[in-house]
BALO-759419 format. One line per 5 residues: number of its first residue (from 1); their letters; for each residue z, x, y of N, C-alpha, C, O. Coordinates in steps of 0.02 Angstrom, whole numbers. Layout:
<recs>
NUM	A	Z X Y Z X Y Z X Y Z X Y ~ ...
</recs>
This chain:
<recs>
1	XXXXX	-234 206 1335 -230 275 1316 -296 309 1334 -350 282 1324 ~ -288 368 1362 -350 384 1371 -389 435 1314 -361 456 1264 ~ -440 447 1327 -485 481 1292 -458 553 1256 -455 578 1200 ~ -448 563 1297 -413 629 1288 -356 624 1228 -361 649 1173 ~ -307 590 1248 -258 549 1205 -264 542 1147 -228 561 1101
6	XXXXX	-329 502 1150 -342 471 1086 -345 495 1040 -316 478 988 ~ -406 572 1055 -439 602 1021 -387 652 1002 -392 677 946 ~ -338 668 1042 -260 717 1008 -224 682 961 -180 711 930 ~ -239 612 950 -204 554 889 -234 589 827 -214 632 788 ~ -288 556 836 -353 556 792 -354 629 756 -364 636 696
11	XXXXX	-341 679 800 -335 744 753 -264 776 736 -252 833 716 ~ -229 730 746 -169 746 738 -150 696 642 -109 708 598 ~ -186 659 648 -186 597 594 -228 653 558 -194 696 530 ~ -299 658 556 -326 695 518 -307 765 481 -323 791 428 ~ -267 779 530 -228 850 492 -186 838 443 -188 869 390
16	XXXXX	-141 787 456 -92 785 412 -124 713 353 -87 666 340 ~ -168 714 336 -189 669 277 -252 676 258 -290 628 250 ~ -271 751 246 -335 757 201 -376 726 149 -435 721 133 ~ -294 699 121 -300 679 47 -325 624 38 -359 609 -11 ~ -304 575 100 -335 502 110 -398 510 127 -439 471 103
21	XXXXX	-418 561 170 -493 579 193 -552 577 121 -603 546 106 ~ -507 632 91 -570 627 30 -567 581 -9 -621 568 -38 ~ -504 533 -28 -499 462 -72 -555 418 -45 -592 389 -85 ~ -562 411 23 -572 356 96 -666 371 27 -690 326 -8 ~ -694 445 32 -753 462 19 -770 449 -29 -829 431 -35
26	XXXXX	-727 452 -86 -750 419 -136 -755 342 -136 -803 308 -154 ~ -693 320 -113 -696 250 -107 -777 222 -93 -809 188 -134 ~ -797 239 -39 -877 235 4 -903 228 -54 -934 176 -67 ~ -898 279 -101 -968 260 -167 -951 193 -200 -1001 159 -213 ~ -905 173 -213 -927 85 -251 -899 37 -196 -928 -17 -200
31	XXXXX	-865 39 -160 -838 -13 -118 -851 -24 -54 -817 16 -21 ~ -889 -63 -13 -915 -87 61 -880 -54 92 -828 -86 96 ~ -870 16 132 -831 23 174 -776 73 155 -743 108 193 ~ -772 67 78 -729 87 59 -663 71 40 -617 112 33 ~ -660 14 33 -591 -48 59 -612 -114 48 -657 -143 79
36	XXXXX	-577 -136 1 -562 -208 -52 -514 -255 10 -504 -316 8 ~ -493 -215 54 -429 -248 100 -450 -228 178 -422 -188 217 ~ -506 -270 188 -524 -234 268 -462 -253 321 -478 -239 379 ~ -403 -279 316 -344 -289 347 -312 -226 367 -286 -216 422 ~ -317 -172 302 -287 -99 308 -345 -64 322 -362 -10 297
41	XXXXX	-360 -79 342 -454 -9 346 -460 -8 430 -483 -52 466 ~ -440 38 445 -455 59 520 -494 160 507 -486 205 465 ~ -543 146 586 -574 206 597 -516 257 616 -466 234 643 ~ -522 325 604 -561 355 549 -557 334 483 -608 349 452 ~ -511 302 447 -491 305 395 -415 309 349 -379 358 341
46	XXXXX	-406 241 325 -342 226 317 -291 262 275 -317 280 223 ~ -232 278 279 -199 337 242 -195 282 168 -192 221 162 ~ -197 343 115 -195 298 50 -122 327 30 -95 382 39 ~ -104 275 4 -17 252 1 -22 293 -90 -77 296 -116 ~ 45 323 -129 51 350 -183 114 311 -206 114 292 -265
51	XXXXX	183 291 -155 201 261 -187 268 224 -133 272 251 -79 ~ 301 185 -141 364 140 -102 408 153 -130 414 157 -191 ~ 452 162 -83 548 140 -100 576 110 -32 564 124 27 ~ 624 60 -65 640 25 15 607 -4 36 579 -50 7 ~ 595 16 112 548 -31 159 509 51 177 507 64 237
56	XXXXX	484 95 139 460 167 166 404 151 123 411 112 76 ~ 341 183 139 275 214 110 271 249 94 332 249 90 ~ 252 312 65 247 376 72 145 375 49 126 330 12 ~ 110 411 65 44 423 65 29 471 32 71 483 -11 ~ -14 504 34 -37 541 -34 -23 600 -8 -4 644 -46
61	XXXXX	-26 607 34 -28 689 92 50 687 108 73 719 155 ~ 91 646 64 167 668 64 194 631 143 251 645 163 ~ 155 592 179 189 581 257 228 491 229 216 451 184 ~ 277 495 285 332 425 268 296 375 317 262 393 365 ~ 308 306 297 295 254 355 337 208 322 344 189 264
66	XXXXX	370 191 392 397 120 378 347 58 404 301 41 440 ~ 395 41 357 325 -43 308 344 -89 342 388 -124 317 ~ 315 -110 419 342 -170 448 300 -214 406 306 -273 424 ~ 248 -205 343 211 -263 348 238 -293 271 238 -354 261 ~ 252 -266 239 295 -282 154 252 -335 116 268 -389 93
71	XXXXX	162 -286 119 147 -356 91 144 -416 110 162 -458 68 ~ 124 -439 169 151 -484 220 182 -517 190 157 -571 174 ~ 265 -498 164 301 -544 171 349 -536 92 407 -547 76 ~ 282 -509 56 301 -542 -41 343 -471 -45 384 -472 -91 ~ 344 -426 -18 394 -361 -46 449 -373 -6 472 -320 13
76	XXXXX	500 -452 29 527 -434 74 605 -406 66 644 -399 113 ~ 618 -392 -2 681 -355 -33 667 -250 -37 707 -208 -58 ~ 569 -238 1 558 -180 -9 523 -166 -66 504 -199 -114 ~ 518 -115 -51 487 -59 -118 523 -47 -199 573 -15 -215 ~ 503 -65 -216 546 -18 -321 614 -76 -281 638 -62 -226
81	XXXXX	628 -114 -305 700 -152 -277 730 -135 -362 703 -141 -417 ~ 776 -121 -349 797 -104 -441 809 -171 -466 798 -178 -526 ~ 830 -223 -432 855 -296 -470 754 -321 -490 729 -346 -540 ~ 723 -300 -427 642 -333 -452 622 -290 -507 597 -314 -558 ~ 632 -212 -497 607 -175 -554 619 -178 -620 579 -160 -663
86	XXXXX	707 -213 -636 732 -213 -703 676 -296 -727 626 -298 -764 ~ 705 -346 -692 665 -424 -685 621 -397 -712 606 -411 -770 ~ 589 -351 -676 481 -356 -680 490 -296 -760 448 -313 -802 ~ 518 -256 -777 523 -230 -839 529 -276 -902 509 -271 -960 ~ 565 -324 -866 600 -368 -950 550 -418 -945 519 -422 -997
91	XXXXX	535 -450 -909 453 -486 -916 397 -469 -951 362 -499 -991 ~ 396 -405 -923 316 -378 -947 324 -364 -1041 274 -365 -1077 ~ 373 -356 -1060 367 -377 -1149 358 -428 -1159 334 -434 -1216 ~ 365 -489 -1125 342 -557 -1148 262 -599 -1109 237 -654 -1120 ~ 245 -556 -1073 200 -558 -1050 194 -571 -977 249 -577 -950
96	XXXXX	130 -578 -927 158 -578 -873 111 -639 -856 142 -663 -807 ~ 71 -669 -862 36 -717 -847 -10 -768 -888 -55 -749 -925 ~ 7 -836 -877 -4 -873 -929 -52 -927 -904 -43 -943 -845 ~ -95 -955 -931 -114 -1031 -904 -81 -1094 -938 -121 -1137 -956 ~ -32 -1103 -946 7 -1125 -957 77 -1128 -928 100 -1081 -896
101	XXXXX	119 -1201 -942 182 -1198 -893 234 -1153 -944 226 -1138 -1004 ~ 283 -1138 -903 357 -1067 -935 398 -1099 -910 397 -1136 -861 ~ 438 -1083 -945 519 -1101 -929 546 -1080 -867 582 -1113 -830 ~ 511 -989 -854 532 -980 -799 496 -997 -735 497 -962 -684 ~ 460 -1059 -740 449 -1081 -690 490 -1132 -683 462 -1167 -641
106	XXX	525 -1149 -695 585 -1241 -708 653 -1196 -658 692 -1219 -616 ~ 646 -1141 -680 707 -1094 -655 673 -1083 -602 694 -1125 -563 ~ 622 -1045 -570 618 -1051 -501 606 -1072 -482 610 -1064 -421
</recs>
């Protein structure tokens, strides 16, 4: 791609995700870089995600992406899955993590 190219990406990305721009800035004040996950951290600055459904992203600046990466791997039923969401609801009253063995580990 050439230069030219690039730089029509680059401001074409920047327009439509302000919102990640100024998150990206705060981030910079406590975190190296700005990013706990240098896997997702590319220049200028990685869009910050608000929330999933499906296999879609949506970012803070309201733009869609589909999620070839799902978590590599652990979301691979998607985003909010209603069978994981009800599961992960009725868990979390009994707690969600133990050092100790559970029953529902014998079951999975």
């Amino acid at each position: 791609m050439s230069n030219s190219k690039l730089e029509h990406e680059i401001a074409l990305y920047t327009a439509r995700t302000p919102r990640s721009r100024t998150l990206q800035q705060q981030a910079e004040q406590y975190l190296p870089g700005g990013s706990s996950r240098t896997t997702v951290s590319f220049d200028p600055y990685p869009p910050y995600m608000d929330h999933g459904q499906g296999h879609y992203m949506y970012d803070v600046d309201g733009n869609q992406y589909l999620d070839f990466m799902l978590n590599a791997t652990s979301l691979i039923m998607g985003h909010a899955h209603p069978a994981v969401t009800t599961a992960l609801q009725n868990q979390l009253t009994s707690g969600t993590a133990f050092g100790a063995p559970t029953h529902s580990q014998i079951r999975l």
